[in-house]
C-alpha positions in Angstrom: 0.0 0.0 0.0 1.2 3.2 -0.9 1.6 6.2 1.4 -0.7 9.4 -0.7 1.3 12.2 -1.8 2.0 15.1 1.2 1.0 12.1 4.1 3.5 10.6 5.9 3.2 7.5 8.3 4.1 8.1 11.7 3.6 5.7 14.9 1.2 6.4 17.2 2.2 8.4 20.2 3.4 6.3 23.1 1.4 5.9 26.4 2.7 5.7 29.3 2.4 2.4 31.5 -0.3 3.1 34.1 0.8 2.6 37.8 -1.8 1.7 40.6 -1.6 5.0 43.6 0.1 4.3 46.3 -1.5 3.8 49.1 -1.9 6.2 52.0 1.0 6.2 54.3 0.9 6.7 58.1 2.3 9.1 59.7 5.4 7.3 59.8 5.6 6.8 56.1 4.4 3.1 55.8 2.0 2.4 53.8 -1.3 1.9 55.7 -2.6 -1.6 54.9 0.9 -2.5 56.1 0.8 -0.6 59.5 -2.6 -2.8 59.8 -1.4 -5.9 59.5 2.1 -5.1 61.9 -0.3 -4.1 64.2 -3.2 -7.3 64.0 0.1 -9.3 64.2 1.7 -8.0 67.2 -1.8 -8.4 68.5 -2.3 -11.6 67.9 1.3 -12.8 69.3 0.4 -10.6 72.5 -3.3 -13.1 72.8 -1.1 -15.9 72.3 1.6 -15.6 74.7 -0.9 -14.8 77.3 -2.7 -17.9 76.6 0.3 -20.1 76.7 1.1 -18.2 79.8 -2.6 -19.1 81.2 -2.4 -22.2 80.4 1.4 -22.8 82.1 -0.6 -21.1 85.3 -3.5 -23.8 84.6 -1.2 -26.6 84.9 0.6 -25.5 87.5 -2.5 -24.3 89.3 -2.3 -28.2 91.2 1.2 -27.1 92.4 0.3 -24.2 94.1 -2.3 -25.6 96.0 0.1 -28.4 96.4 2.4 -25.9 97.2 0.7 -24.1 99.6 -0.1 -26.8 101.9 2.8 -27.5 102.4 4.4 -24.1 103.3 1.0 -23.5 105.4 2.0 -26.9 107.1 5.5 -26.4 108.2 4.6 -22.7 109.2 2.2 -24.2 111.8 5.3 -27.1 112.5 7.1 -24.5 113.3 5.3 -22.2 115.6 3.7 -25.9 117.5 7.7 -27.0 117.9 8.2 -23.6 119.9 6.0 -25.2 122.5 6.2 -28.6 122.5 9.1 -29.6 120.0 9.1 -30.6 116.5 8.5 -34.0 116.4 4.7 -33.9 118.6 4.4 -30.6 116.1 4.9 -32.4 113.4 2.2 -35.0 114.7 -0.1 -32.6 115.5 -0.1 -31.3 112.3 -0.3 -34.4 110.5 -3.7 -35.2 113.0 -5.5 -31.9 111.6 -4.6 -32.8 108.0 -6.4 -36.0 108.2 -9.4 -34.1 110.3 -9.7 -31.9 107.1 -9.5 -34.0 105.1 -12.7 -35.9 106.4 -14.5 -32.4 105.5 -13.1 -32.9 101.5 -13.8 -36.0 101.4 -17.2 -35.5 102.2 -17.5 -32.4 100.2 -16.6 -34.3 96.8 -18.7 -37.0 97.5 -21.8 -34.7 97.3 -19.8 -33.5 94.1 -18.5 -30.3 95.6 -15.2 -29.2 94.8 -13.0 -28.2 98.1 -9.7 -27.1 98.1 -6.8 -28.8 100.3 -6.5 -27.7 103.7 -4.8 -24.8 104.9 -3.0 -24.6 108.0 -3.6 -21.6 110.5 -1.4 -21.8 113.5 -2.5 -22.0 116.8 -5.9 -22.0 115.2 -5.8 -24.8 113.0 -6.5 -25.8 109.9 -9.5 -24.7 107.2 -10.6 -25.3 104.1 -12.8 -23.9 101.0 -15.7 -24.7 99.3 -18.2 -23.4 97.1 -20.9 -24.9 99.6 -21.8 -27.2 102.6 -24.6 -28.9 100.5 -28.1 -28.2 99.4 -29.3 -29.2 102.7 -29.3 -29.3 106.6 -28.8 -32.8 106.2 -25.5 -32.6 103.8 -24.3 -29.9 106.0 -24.4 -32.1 109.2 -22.7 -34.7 107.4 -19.6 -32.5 106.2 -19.2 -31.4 109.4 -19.1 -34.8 111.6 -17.2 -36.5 108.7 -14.0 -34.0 110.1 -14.2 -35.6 113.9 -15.0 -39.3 112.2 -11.7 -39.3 110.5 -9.6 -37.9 113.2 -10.9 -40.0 116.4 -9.7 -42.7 114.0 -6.4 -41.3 113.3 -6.3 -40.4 116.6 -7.2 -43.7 118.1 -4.8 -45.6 115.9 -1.8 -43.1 117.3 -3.1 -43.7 121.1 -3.1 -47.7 120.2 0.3 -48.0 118.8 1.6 -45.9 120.8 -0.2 -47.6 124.4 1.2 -50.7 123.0 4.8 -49.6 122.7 4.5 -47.2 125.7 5.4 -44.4 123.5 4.7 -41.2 125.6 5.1 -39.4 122.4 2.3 -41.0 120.8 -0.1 -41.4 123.7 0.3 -38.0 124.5 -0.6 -37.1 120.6 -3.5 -39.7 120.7 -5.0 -37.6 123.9 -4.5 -34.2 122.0 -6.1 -35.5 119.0 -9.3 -36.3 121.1 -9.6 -33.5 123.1 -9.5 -31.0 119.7 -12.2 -33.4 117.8 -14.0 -33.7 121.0 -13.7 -29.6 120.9 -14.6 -29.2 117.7 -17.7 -30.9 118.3 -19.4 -28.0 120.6 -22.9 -27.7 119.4 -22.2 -23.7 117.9 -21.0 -22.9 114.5 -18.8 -22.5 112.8 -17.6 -25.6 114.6 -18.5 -28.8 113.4 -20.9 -29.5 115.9 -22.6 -26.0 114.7 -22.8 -28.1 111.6 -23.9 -31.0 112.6 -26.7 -29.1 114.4 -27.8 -27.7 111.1 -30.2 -30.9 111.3 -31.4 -30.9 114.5 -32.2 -27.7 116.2 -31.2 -24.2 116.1 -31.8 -23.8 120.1 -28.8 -26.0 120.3 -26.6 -23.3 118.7 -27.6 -21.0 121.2 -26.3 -23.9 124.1 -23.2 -23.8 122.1 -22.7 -20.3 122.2 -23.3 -19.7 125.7 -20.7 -23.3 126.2 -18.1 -21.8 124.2 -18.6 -18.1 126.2 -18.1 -19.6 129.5 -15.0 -21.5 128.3 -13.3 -18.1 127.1 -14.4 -16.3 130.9 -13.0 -19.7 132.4 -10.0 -20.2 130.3 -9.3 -17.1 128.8 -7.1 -17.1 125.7 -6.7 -15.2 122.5 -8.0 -18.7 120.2 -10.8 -19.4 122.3 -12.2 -15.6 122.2 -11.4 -15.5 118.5 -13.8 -18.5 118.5 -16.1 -16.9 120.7 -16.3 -13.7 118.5 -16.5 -15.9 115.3 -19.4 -17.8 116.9 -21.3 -14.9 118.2 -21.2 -13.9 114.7 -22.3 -17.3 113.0 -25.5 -17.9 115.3 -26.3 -14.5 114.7 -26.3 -14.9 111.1 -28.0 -18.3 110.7 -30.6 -17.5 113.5 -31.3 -13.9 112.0 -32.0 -16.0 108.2 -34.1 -19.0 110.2 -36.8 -16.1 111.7 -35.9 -14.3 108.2 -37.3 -17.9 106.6 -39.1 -18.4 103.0 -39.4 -21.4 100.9 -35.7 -22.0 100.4 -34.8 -21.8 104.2 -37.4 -23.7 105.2 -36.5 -26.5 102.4 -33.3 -26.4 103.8 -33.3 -26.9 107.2 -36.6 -29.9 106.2 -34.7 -33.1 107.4 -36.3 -36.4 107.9 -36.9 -38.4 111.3 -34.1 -41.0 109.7 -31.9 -38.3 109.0 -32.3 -36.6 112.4 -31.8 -39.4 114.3 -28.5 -41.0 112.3 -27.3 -37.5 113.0 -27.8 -37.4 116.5 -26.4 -41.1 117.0 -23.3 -40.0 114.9 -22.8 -36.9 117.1 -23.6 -38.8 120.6 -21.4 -41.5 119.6 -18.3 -39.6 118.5 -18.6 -37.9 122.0 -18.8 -41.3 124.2 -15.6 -42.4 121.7 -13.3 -39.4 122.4 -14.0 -38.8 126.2 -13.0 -42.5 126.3 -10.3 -42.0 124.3 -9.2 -39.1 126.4 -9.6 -41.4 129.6 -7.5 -44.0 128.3 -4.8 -41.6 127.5 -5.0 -39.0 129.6 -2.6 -40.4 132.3 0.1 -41.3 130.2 -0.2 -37.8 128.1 2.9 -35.2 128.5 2.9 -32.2 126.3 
C-alpha cells in the first residue's frame, strides 16, 4: 500500500504504563494496609503468649495448691515446735490434715469441689468450698465426717503408741481427742454448729453460751477468737431462720431418719473421744 502524496506514516504516540496509587502512608511513612497488619500481628502474638502463659498457670495451678499446703504446714510445724518440740508438732499437724480431710472427702462426694486444707497456726487448719450442700442434712454430714476421721487417726496413734509405751504417741493420741471432741461444741462455725444444722437451732444457742463460759473460764486469745467468730455465725444463721421463705425452710426440712442417724453419729463420737481421752490421759505429756 502506498503512502498518498504530502502524508507521511508516523507511529502512534506512546502511552505511558499506568501505575496503581500508592496507598496512604501513616504518619510514619508506611504504607497503611501494612501498619494494619504489623499491628493485628503484634496483637495476635500478644493473645497468644498470654494464653500459653494461662495455660502454664492452669497446669501449675495443682502445684500451688500443692504448694501451699505444704508451706502453710511447716509454718504451723514451726510455731507448734516452739511449745512442745518438733516432732509432737509435726504429729499434730499431721492429726489436723487427716481431720480436714474428712471435711473434703465428704464435700466431693456430694460433688462439691474443696480445696486442700490450709494450716492456721494455733488456730488450726481450714478449708474452702463453694458450699456445705443443698441441705441441713448434707451440711451435718460435712461437718461430723472432720471428727470421724480424726478419732480414727487419733485412736490408731493412742493404740500404737499404748502398746509400745510411746509417751510421744499417747500424749498425741490424747490431743487429737480433746481437739475433735472440741470441735464438736454444738455452735458454729464448729463442726458441731454443723452437725446441728439438722437438729435444732436452740442448740446453737447452748453452744454459744458453752463456748462463752469456756473463754471467761479459760481465757485465751484462740478461744475468744472462736467466741467472736461464733457470736457472729448464730447470729447470722438465727437472724436468716426467723428471716425464713421457701428456700430456708426446704433447707433446714430433714427427715426423722436423718435426724436421728445424725444425733447417734454426734452422741457416739462424743462417748468415743472422752473414752479416748480417759485412756490416755494419764500417760499424756505435752
Amino acid at each position: 500500500m502506498e503512502t498518498p502524496p504530502g502524508w507521511t506514516l508516523e507511529p502512534p504516540p506512546a502511552t505511558a504504563p499506568t501505575t496503581p496509587p500508592a496507598p496512604a502512608a501513616d504518619p510514619f511513612g508506611k504504607p497503611k494496609r501494612s501498619w494494619i497488619r504489623e499491628k493485628l500481628g503484634a496483637a495476635g502474638a500478644a493473645i497468644a503468649a498470654f494464653a500459653a502463659k494461662a495455660k502454664t498457670a492452669l497446669l501449675l495451678l495443682p502445684k500451688i495448691k500443692l504448694l501451699a499446703t505444704a508451706g502453710t504446714a511447716l509454718v504451723s510445724v514451726a510455731a507448734y515446735a516452739t511449745i512442745w518440740g518438733w516432732q509432737f508438732a509435726l504429729g499434730f499437724v499431721v492429726l489436723l490434715f487427716v481431720h480436714e480431710m474428712g471435711h473434703v472427702v465428704a464435700l466431693r462426694r456430694q460433688g462439691i469441689k474443696a480445696s486442700a486444707p490450709m494450716f492456721v497456726p494455733f488456730m488450726g487448719a481450714v478449708i474452702w468450698a463453694r458450699s456445705l450442700g443443698n441441705d441441713a442434712l448434707t451440711e451435718a454430714r460435712v461437718g461430723l465426717a472432720g471428727p470421724v476421721f480424726g478419732a480414727l487417726a487419733s485412736a490408731a496413734v493412742a493404740i500404737v503408741g499404748l502398746a509400745t509405751h510411746t509417751e510421744l504417741l499417747e500424749a498425741l493420741g490424747y490431743f487429737g481427742f480433746f481437739i475433735n471432741l472440741f470441735n464438736l461444741l454444738p455452735v458454729p462455725p464448729l463442726d458441731g454448729g454443723r452437725a446441728m444444722a439438722a437438729m435444732s437451732p436452740l442448740m446453737w444457742v447452748a453452744g454459744f453460751v458453752a463456748v462463752l463460759a469456756l473463754a471467761v473460764a479459760f481465757p485465751n486469745p484462740v478461744i475468744i477468737v472462736i467466741a467472736i467468730f461464733a457470736a457472729m455465725e448464730t447470729w447470722r444463721r438465727l437472724r436468716a431462720r426467723r428471716a425464713g421463705g421457701a428456700m430456708t425452710e426446704a433447707y433446714y426440712r430433714v427427715s426423722a431418719r436423718g435426724r436421728t442417724l445424725v444425733g447417734l453419729t454426734y452422741l457416739g463420737l462424743i462417748v468415743l473421744l472422752v473414752l479416748g481421752m480417759h485412756s490416755t490421759h494419764l500417760h499424756a505429756t505435752l
